[in-house]
GUBAKOL-62036 format. One line per 4 residues: number of its first residue (from 0); their letters; for each residue x, y, z of C-alpha. Coordinates in steps of 0.02 Angstrom, whole numbers, always signed. Layout:
NUM> A> X Y Z  ...
END
This chain:
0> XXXX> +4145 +7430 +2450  +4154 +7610 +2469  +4059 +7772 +2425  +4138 +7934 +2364
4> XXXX> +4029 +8083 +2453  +4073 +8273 +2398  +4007 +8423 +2494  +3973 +8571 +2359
8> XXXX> +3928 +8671 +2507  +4142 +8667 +2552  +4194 +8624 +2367  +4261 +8781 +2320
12> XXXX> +4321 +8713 +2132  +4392 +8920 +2086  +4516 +8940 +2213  +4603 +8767 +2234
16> XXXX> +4713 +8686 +2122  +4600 +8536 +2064  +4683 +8429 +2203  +4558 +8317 +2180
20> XXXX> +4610 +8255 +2008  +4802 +8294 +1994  +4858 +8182 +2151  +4728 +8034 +2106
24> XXXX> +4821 +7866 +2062  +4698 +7824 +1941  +4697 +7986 +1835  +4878 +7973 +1836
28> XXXX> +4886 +7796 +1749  +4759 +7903 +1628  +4601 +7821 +1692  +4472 +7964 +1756
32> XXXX> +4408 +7925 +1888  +4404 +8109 +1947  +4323 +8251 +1832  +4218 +8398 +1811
36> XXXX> +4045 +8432 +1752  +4011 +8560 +1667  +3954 +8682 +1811  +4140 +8651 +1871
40> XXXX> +4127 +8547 +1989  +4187 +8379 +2022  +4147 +8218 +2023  +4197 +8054 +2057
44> XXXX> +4176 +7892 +1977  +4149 +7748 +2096  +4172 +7620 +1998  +4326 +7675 +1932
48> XXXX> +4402 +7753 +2110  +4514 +7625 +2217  +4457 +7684 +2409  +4631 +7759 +2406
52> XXXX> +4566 +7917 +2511  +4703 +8036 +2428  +4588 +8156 +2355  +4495 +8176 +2528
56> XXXX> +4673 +8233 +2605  +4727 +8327 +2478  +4558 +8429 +2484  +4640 +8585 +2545
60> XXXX> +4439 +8645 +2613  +4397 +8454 +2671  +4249 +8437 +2549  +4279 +8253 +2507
64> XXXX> +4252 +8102 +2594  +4285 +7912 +2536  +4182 +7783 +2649  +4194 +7611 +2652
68> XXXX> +4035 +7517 +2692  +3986 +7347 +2733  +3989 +7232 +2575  +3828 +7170 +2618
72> XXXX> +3749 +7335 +2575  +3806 +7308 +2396  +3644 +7321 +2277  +3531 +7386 +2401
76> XXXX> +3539 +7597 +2378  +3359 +7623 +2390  +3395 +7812 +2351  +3557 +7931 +2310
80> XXXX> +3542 +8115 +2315  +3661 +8147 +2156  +3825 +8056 +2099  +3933 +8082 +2237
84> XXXX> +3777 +8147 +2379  +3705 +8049 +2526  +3680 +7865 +2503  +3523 +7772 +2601
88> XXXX> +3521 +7589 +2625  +3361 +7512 +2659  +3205 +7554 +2721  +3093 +7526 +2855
92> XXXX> +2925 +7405 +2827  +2766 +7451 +2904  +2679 +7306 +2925  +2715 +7274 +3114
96> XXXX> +2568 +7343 +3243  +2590 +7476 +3389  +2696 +7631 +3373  +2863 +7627 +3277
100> XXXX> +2997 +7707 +3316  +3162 +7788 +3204  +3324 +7807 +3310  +3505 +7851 +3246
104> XXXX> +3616 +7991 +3231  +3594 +8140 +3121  +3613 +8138 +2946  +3591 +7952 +2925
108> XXXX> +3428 +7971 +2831  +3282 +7963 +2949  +3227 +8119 +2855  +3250 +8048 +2694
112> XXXX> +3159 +7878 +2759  +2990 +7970 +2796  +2998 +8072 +2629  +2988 +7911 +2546
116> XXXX> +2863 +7830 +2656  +2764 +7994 +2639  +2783 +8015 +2453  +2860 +8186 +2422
120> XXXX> +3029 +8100 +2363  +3052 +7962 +2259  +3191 +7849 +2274  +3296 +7819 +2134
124> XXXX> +3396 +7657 +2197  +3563 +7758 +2154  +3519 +7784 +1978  +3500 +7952 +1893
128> XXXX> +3295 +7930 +1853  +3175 +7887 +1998  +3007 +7838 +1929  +2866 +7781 +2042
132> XXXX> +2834 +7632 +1919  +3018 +7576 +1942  +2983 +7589 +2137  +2832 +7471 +2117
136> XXXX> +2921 +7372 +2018  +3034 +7343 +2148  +2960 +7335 +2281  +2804 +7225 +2208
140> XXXX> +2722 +7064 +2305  +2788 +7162 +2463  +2680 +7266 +2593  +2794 +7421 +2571
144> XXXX> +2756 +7388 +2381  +2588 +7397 +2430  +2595 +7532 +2546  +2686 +7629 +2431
148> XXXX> +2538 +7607 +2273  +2419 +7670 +2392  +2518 +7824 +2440  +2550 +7850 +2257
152> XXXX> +2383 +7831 +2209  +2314 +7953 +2349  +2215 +7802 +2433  +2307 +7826 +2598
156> XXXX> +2320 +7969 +2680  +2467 +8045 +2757  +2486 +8188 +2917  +2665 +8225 +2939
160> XXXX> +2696 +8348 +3104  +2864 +8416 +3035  +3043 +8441 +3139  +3058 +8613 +3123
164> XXXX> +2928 +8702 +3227  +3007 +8864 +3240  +2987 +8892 +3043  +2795 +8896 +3080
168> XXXX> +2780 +9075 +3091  +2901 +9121 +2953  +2779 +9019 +2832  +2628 +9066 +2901
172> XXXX> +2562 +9229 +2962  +2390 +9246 +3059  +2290 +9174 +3201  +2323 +8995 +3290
176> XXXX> +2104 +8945 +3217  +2154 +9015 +3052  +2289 +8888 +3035  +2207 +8736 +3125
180> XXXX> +2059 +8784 +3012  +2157 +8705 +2860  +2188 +8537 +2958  +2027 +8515 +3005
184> XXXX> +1879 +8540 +3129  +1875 +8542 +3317  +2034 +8652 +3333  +1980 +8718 +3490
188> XXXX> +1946 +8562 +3561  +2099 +8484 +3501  +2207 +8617 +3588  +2124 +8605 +3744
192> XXXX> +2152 +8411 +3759  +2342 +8479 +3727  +2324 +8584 +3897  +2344 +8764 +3776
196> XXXX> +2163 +8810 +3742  +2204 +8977 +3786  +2311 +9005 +3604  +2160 +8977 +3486
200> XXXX> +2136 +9161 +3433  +2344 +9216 +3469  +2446 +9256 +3317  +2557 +9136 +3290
204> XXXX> +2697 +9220 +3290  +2700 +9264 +3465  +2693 +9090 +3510  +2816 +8995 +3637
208> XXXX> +2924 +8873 +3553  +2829 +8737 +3670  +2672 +8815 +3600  +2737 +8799 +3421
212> XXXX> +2756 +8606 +3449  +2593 +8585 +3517  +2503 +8662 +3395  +2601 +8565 +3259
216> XXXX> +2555 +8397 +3360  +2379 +8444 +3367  +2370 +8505 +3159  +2434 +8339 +3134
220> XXXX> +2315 +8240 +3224  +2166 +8363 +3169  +2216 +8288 +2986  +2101 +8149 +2959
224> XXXX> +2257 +8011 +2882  +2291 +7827 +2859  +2464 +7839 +2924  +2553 +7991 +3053
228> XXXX> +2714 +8043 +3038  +2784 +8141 +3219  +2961 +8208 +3167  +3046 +8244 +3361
232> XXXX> +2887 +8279 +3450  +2976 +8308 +3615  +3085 +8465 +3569  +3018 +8604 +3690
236> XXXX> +2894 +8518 +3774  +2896 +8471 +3958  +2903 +8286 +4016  +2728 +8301 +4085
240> XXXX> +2693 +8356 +3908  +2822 +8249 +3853  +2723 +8091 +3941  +2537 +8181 +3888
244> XXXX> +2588 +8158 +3706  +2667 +7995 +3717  +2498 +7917 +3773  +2401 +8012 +3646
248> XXXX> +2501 +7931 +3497  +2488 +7782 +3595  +2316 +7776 +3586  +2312 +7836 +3401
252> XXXX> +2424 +7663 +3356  +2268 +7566 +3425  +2182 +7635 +3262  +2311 +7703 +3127
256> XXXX> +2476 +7688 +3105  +2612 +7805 +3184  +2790 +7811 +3147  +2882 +7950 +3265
260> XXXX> +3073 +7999 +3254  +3141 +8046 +3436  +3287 +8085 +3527  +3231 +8089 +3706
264> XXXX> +3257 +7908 +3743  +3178 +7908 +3905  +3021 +7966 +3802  +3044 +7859 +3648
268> XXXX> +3067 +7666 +3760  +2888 +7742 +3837  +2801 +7787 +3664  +2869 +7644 +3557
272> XXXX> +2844 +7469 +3527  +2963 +7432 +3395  +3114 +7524 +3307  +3231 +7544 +3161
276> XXXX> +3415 +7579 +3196  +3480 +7707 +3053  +3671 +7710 +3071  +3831 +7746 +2943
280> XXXX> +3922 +7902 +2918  +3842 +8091 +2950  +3809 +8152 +2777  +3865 +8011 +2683
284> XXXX> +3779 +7859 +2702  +3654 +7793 +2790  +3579 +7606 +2849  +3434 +7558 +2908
288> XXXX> +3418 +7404 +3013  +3328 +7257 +3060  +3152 +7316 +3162  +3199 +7270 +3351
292> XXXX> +3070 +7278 +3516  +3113 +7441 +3588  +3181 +7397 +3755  +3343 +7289 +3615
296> XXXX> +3341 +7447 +3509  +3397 +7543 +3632  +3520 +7449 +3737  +3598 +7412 +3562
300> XXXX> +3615 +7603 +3505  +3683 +7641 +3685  +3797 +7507 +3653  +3846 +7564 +3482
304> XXXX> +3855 +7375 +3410  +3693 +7269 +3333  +3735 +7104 +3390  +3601 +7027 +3290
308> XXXX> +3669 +7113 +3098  +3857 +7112 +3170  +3883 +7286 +3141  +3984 +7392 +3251
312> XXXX> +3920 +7583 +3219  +4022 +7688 +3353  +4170 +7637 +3466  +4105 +7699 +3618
316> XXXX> +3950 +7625 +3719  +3837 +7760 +3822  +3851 +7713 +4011  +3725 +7753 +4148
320> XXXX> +3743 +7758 +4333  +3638 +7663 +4456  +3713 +7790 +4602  +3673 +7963 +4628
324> XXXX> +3852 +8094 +4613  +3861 +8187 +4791  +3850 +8363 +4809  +4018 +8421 +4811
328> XXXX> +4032 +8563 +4952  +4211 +8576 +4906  +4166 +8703 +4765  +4175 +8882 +4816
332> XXXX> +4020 +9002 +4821  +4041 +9156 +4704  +3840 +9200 +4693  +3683 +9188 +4815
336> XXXX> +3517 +9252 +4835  +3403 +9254 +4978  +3227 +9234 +4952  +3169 +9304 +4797
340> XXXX> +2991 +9349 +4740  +2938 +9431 +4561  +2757 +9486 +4533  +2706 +9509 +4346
344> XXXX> +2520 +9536 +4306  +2449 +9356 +4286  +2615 +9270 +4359  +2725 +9261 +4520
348> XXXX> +2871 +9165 +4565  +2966 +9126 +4739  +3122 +9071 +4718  +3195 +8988 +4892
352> XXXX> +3380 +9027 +4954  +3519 +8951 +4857  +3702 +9008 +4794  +3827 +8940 +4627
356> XXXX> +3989 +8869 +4637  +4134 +8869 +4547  +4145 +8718 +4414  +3943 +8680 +4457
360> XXXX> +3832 +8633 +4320  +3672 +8654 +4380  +3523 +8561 +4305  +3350 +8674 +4298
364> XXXX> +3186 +8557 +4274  +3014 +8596 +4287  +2842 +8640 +4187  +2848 +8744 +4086
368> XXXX> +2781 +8930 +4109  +2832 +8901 +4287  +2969 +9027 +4284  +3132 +8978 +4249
372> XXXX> +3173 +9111 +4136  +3127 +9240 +4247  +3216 +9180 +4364  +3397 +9152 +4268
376> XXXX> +3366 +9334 +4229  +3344 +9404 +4405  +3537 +9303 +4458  +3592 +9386 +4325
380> XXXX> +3530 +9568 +4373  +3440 +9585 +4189  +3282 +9590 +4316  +3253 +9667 +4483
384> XXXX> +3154 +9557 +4612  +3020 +9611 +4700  +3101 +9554 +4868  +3246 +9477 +4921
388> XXXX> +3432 +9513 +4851  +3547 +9434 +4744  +3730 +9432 +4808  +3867 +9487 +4696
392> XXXX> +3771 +9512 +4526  +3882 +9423 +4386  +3918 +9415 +4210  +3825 +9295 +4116
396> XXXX> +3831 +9243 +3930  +3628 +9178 +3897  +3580 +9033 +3728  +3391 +9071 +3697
400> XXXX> +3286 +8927 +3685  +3260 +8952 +3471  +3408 +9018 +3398  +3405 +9141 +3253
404> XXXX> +3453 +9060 +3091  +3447 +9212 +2958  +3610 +9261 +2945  +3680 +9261 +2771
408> XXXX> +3882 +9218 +2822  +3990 +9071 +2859  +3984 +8986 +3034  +4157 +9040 +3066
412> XXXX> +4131 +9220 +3023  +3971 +9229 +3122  +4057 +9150 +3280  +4215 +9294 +3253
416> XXXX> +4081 +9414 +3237  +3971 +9376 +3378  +4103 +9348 +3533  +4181 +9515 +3551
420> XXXX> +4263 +9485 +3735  +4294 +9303 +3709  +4395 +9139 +3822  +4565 +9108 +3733
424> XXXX> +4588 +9060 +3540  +4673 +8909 +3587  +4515 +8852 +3742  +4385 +8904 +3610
428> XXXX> +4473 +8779 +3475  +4507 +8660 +3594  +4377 +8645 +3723  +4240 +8709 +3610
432> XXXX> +4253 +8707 +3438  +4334 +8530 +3411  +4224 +8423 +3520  +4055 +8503 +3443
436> XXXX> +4157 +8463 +3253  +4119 +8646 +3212  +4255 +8641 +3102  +4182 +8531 +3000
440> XXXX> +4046 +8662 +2947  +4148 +8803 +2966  +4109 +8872 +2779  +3933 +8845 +2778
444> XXXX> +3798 +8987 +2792  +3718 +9004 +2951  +3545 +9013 +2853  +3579 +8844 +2772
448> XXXX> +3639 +8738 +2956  +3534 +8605 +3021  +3429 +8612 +3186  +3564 +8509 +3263
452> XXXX> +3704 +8621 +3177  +3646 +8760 +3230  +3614 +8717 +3397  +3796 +8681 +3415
456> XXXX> +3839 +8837 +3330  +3745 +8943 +3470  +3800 +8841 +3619  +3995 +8882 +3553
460> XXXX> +3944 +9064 +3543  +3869 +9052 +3724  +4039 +8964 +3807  +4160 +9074 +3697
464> XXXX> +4110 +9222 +3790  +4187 +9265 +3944  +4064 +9270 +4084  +4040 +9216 +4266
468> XXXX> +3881 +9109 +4245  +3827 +9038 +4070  +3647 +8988 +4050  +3606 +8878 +3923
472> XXXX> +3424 +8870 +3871  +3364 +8690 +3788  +3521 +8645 +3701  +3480 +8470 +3679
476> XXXX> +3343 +8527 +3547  +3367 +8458 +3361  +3524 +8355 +3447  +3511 +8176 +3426
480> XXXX> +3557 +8065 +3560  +3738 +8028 +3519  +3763 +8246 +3487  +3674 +8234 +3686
484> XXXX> +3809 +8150 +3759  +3956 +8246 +3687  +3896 +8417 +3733  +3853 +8369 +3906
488> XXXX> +4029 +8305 +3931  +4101 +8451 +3831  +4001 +8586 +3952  +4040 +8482 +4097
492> XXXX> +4229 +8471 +4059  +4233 +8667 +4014  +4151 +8713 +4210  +4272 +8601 +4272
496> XXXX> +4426 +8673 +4189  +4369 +8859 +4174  +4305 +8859 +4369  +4126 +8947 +4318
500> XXXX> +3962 +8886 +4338  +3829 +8837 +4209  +3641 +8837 +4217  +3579 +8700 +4100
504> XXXX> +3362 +8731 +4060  +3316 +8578 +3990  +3176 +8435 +3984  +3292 +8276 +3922
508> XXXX> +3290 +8176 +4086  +3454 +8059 +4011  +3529 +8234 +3969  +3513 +8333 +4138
512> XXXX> +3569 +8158 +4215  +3748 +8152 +4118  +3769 +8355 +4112  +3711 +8385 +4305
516> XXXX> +3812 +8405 +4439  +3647 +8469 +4557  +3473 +8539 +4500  +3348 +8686 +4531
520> XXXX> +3161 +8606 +4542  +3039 +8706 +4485  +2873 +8667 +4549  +2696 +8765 +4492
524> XXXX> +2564 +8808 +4398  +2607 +8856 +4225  +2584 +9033 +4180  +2510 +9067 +4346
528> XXXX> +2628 +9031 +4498  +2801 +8959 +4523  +2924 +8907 +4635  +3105 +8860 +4643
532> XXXX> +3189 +8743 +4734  +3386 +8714 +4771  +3518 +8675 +4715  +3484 +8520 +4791
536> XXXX> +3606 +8330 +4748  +3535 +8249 +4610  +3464 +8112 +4730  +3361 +8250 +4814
540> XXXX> +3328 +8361 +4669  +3269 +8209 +4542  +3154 +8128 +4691  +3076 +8303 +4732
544> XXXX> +3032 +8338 +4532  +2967 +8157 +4491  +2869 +8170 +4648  +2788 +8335 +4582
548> XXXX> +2743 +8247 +4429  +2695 +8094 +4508  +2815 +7971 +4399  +2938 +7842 +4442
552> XXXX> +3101 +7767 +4358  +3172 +7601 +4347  +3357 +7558 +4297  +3361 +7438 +4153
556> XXXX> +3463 +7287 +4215  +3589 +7296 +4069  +3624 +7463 +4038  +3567 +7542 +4185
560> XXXX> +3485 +7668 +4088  +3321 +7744 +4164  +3155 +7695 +4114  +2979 +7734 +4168
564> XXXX> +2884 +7637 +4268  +2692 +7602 +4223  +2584 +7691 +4355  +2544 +7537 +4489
568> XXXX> +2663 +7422 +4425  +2755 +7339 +4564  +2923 +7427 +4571  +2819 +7594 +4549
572> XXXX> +2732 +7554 +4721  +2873 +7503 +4787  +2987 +7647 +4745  +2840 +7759 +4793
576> XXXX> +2839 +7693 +4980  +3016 +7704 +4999  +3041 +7882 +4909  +3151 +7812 +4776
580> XXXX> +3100 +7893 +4608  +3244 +7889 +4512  +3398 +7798 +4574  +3336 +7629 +4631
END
């Protein structure tokens, strides 16, 4: 069984030679399985195409694809977005208690899965019509069936905290209680229990992209519903907000239902009770699994095969390790500071003694509003302390936490255009371009690119710069867990080989664990005072941060992935005593 997917976006029908068609076996033996509508585009005809895969590498701008899928998923398209579009498999049922979680890679359909479950799309089982009778037709004498009637119906309510919080001030314009104000009452209040009472009157559009997700959180739980939808809660948010939030929707499982994508799996094994594996082919298809308990769902994604379905879904597993890397001392120093202070008018940061080294990758953790930025800006001379010095200013090439996404061009043009004094063609291709798959999405408009893809796209134009020290502001945002693990590799490898060192501001524990080589603690009072520690090993750096927030982790016995003790618990008391918070 196979699926033929085309991507209009790359189809560019004028200026090829109809590829497509002329080298297809079956069009040659005068059976068309290949033609073109009448917009000029073209499409394929499953039923009539053998799997050959010609047409996909004859594609001179790679806009075809022909999948095969398992034969069990034969007669179970619960919804196709056009002839030759996306194809899910499957969906999710409801009817289990606690929270539920969605896990899988990008572009397997968990955004297409809560549309449906929320009612703003309609699934058409693969068919050209998709009528809601025809859905409860299908699905009748089940609970989704039933759940589905009362969504249709308007009996349940639905609050859906979207993925995209940075697109909150370019759809609304006006003060924080005017928008709360359409959710519901107690806006105030709700913000305050979020720890940002202080935003209520602020225009929104000078909010912090942690402050966009909190205030998206708290419109969604303002919204009196049946059933909550959290799409990536996590993204900008510290893990003490991280953890904060996690028990709130928690709690609200005791009373309504809550189904929450996330990426963050330290986060997600803490929030969830159950969860649906989504898995198949970026863009093309996607399955949805069997429910597991969440501690099984995620040892099975990390080891990329559902033992349970047979299905192997990536030929790779994710590995963990139980001992800390040491501090290597062989690295040479190229940048230190002595002890650095910065007084603004409501803020002030110390930052202790510490230096960079060549092929370092230096983790920075801490609350947020503690002063991180501030001080990334100060090693890189943007800023002048108030006292101490920094040693041998450097060059630095700087990815902002939200990316800009207006640009009206192609990714490739955008990435020629923004480098100006750039590493080598051949590093950028290979050390860059090809492990992100930028390629891939070369042609498309930067205005059209996913969270994820465009997260990529601005990491590539950080490292393709040529600098001393890159800094590299929450690039695991919008990037699920499998896109985690390749970049952290891919910036590790590029220190490594290119001999500079690279700051890495981020809040995924499991991500600053793979990308780290040492860390800078931050340690404070957000918005008020800060202060930075290190670099300091991982050991040290991890025990001193998790100490600060008063959390332990355990290693999971299989995968030796961490996980988060429950305050009290045995091992948490015992790790405490022997100052063990992370690698025990």
């Amino acid at each position: 069984m196979h699926v033929a997917v085309i991507d209009l976006d790359k189809c560019h029908f004028k200026n090829c030679r109809q590829e497509c068609q002329f080298y297809c076996p079956p069009v040659r033996n005068e059976i068309m399985a290949v033609d073109f509508m009448e917009d000029g585009y073209p499409q394929i005809h499953e039923e009539l195409c053998i799997g050959c895969g010609i047409c996909a590498h004859r594609c001179p701008y790679e806009a075809i694809k022909i999948i095969g899928v398992p034969e069990r998923q034969n007669g179970k398209e619960v919804h196709r977005y056009g002839a030759n579009g996306f194809v899910l498999y499957g969906l999710p049922s409801l009817e289990i208690k606690g929270v539920i979680g969605l896990l899988g890679q990008n572009g397997t359909g968990k955004t297409t899965i809560l549309n449906i479950l929320n009612g703003s799309l309609i699934p058409n089982f693969g068919k050209a019509e998709s009528k809601k009778e025809i859905v409860l037709e299908k699905y009748k004498g089940t609970y989704l069936g039933e759940f589905l009637s009362g969504v249709y119906s308007g009996k349940l309510k639905i609050s859906l905290k979207p993925q995209y919080v940075d697109s909150i001030s370019k759809h609304f314009s006006g003060r924080v209680s005017e928008l709360l104000k359409q959710y519901g009452e107690n806006g105030r209040q709700k913000l305050e229990e979020m720890g940002i009472g202080g935003i209520f009157d602020k225009d929104v559009k000078y909010l912090s992209g942690g402050e966009l997700q909190l205030l998206a959180i708290s419109a969604a739980l303002l919204k009196q519903a049946d059933l909550y939808f959290f799409d990536e809660p996590s993204s900008y948010l510290d893990i003490s907000q991280r953890l904060k939030i996690a028990g709130m929707l928690r709690k609200l499982s005791e009373t309504k239902k809550v189904v929450v994508v996330e990426h963050d799996l330290a986060i997600l094994d803490f929030m969830t009770d159950y969860i649906y594996l989504t898995y198949g082919e970026a863009r093309g298809y996607g399955i949805v699994s069997s429910s597991y308990a969440t501690r099984v769902a995620i040892n099975t994604y990390l080891d990329g095969y559902i033992k349970q379905e047979n299905m192997k879904f990536r030929d790779y597993e994710i590995k963990f390790s139980r001992k800390p890397p040491e501090l290597d001392r062989s690295l040479v120093p190229f940048v230190s500071w002595a002890q650095l202070t910065k007084q603004f008018e409501n803020f002030q940061l110390s930052a202790e003694q510490g230096e960079l080294r060549h092929g370092q990758v230096v983790g920075v953790i801490g609350p947020n509003s503690t002063g991180k930025s501030t001080f990334v800006k100060m090693i890189a001379g943007e800023i002048s302390p108030d006292s101490g010095i920094v040693n041998n200013p450097v060059k630095t090439s700087f990815k902002p936490q939200s990316p800009e996404s207006e640009f009206q061009i192609p990714v490739l043009e955008f990435l020629e255009m923004s480098l100006g004094d750039r590493v080598s063609e051949s590093q950028f291709k290979n050390d860059i371009m090809r492990p992100l798959n930028l390629e891939s999405i070369g042609d498309t408009q930067v205005s059209e690119l996913s969270g994820g893809d465009l997260q990529k796209v601005y990491i590539a134009k950080t490292l393709g710069k040529q600098a001393d020290v890159y800094i590299l502001d929450e690039p695991s945002a919008y990037l699920d867990a499998d896109q985690r693990m390749i970049v952290a590799k891919m910036i590790k490898r590029f220190a490594e080989n290119n001999k500079n060192a690279v700051m890495v501001v981020d809040h995924d524990i499991y991500f600053i664990d793979l990308i780290s080589t040492s860390l800078i603690v931050f340690a404070g009072e957000g918005g008020r005072q800060g202060r930075s520690y290190g670099p300091l090993s991982l050991k040290d750096g991890m025990n001193l941060f998790l100490k600060n927030l008063n959390i332990t982790f355990r290693r999971d016995e299989n995968t030796q992935r961490p996980r988060i003790n429950k305050p009290e618990s045995r091992l948490d008391t015992e790790q405490r005593k022997i100052g063990e918070y992370y690698y025990y």
